[in-house]
C-alpha positions as CSV (number, residue, x, y, z in Angstrom):
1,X,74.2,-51.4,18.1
2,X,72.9,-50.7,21.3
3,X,72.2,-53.4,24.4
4,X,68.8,-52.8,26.0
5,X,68.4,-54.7,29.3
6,X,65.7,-57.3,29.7
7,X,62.9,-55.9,32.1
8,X,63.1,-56.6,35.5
9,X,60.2,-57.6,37.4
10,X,59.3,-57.3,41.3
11,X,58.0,-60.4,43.2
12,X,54.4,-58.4,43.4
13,X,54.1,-57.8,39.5
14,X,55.6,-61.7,38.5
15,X,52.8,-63.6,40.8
16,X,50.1,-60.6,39.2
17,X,51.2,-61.8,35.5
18,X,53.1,-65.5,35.8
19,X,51.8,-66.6,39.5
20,X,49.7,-69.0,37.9
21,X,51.7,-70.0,34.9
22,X,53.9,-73.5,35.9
23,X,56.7,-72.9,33.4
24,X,58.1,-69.4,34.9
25,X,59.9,-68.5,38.3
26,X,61.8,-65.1,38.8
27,X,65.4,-64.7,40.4
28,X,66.3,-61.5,41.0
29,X,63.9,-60.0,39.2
30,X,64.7,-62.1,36.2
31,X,61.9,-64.1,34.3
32,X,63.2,-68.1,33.7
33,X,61.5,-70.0,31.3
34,X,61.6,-74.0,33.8
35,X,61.5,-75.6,29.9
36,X,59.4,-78.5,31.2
37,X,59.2,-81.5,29.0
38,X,56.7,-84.0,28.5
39,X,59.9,-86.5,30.7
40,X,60.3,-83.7,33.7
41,X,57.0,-83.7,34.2
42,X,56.3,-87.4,34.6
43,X,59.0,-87.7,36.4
44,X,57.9,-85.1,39.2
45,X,54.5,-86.5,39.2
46,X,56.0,-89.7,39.9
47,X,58.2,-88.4,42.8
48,X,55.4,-86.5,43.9
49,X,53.4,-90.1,44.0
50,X,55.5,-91.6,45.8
51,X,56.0,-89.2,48.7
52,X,52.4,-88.6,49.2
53,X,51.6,-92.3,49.0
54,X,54.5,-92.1,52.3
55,X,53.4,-89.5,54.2
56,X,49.5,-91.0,53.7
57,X,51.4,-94.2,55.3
58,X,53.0,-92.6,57.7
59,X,49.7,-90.6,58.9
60,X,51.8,-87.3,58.7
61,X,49.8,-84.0,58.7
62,X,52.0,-83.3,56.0
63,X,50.6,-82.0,52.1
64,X,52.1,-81.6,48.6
65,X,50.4,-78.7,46.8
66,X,50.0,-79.0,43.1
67,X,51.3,-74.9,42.4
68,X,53.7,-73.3,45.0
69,X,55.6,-70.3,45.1
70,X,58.8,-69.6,47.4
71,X,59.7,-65.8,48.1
72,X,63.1,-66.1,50.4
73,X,62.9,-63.5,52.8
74,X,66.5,-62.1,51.8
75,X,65.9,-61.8,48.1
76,X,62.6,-59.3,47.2
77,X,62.5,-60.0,43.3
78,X,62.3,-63.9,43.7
79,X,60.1,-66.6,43.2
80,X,60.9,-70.0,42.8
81,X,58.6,-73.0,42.3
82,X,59.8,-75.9,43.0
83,X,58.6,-79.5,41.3
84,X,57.9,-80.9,44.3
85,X,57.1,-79.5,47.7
86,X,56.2,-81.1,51.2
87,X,54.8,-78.7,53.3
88,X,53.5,-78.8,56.8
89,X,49.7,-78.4,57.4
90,X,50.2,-77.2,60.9
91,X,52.5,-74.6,59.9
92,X,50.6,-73.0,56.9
93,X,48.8,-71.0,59.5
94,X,51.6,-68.9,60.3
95,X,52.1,-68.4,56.7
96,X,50.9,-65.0,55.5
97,X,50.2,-65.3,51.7
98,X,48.8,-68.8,52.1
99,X,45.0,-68.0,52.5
100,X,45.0,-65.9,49.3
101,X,47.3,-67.8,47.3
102,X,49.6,-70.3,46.9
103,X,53.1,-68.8,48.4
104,X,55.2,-69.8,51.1
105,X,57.9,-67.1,52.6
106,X,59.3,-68.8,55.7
107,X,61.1,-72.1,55.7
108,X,59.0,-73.4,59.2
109,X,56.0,-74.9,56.9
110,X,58.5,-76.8,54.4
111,X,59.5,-80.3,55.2
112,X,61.2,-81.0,51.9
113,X,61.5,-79.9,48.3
114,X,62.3,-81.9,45.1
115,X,64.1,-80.0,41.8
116,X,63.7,-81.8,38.8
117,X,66.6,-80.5,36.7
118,X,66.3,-79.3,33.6
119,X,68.4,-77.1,30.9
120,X,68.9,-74.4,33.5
121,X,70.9,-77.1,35.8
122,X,72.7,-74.2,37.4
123,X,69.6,-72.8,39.2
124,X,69.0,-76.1,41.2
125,X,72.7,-77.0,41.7
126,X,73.7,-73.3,42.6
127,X,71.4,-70.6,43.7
128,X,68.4,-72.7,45.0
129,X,71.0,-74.8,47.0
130,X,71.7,-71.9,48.9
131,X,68.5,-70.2,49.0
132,X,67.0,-73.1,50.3
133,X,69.8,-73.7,53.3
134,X,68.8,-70.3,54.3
135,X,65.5,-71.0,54.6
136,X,66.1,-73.9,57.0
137,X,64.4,-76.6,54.3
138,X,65.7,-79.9,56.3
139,X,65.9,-81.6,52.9
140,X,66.5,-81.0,49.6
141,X,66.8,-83.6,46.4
142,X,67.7,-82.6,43.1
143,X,66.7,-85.6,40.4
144,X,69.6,-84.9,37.2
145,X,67.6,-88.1,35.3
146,X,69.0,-86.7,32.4
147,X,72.4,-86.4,33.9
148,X,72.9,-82.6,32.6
149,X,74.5,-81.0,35.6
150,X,78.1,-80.0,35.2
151,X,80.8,-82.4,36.1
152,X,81.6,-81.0,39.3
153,X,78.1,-81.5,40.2
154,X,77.4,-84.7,38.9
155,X,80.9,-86.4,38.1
156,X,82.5,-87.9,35.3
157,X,81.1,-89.8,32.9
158,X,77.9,-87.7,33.1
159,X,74.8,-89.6,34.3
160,X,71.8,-89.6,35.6
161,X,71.9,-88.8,39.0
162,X,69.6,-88.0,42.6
163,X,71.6,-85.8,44.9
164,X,69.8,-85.7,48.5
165,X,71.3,-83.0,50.1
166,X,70.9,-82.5,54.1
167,X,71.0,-79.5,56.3
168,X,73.6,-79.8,59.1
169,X,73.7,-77.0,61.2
170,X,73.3,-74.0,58.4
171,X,75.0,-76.2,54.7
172,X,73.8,-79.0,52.9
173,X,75.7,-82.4,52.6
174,X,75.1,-84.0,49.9
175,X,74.8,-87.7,48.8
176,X,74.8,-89.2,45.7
177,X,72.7,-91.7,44.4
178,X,72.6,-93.4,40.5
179,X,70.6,-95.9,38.8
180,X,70.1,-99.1,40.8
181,X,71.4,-97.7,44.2
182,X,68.6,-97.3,46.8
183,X,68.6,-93.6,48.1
184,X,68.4,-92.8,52.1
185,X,66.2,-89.8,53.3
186,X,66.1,-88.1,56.7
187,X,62.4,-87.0,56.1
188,X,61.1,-90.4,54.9
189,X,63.7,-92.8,56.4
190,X,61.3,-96.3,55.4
191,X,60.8,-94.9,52.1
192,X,62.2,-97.1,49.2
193,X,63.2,-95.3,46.3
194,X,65.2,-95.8,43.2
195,X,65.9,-93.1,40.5
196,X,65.0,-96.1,38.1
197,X,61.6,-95.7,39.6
198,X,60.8,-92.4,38.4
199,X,62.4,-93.3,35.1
């Protein structure tokens, strides 16, 4: 038996044949199925509801997009889409891609992003952790409602779990928030949110 490698696809050809497809992102060069269910996707709308219904409050020139795309300057064969992403209005002109379609490749236009975690847990508690403290993304949550994250992510017993994690100085610190427990962010710091919300 012989082992064939999977294809590996550049940034360029993944937005030309998945850019508008929701379910796929690429890390280096690798195609990842996001696997969302019918539950990850109402609970990203509902995070997604509830931040725009802040920023609207708060008058901020602030938008979510429906579709986004991230290509990290460091990593060419990349593209991750995030659930959720707050971007700023002001910024987007300094954005390349932006007037042709929906990419981002700086950090300066992101305010915050939200990671809704699915079977492929590592990607959000791992590589987009890092990828997105090298982009300079202030804030970054990632919503475990299913609590599927590895212990040493999410603790023991396993539940479900919101880790808002902040960048200080170049790393994230991260806090952790469970059902019933009212979670504090830098971005929105009147918001009231509970992961039983988004439940």
């Amino acid at each position: 038996m012989t082992y064939t490698p999977a294809k590996t696809l550049s940034f360029e050809e993944f937005v030309a044949q998945y850019g508008d497809n929701p379910c796929y992102e690429l890390i280096d060069g690798e195609l990842r199925n996001l696997e969302p269910t019918g539950p990850h996707e109402q609970v990203a709308g509902k995070l997604a509801g509830y931040l725009f219904a802040e920023i609207l409050r708060l008058n901020r020139g602030w938008t979510i997009p429906k579709t986004c795309l991230i290509k990290p300057p460091a990593a060419t064969a990349t593209a991750l889409r995030p659930d959720v992403i707050v971007l700023d209005e002001a910024a987007l002109v300094i954005e390349p891609l932006w007037q042709k379609e929906p990419v981002i490749t700086s950090g300066q236009a992101i305010a915050m992003v939200v990671e809704v975690v699915s079977t492929n847990w590592q990607d959000d508690y791992a590589r987009k952790v890092e990828e997105y403290a090298l982009l300079g993304i202030e804030e970054y949550w990632i919503v475990d409602f299913r609590g599927l994250g590895g212990i040493e992510f999410i603790g023991k017993p396993k539940q479900p779990t919101i880790t808002v994690c902040r960048l200080i100085e170049e790393s994230y610190h991260k806090q952790q928030y469970r059902l019933g427990q009212p979670l504090a962010s830098a971005i929105f710091p009147n918001l009231t949110l509970r992961l039983d919300d988004v439940m």
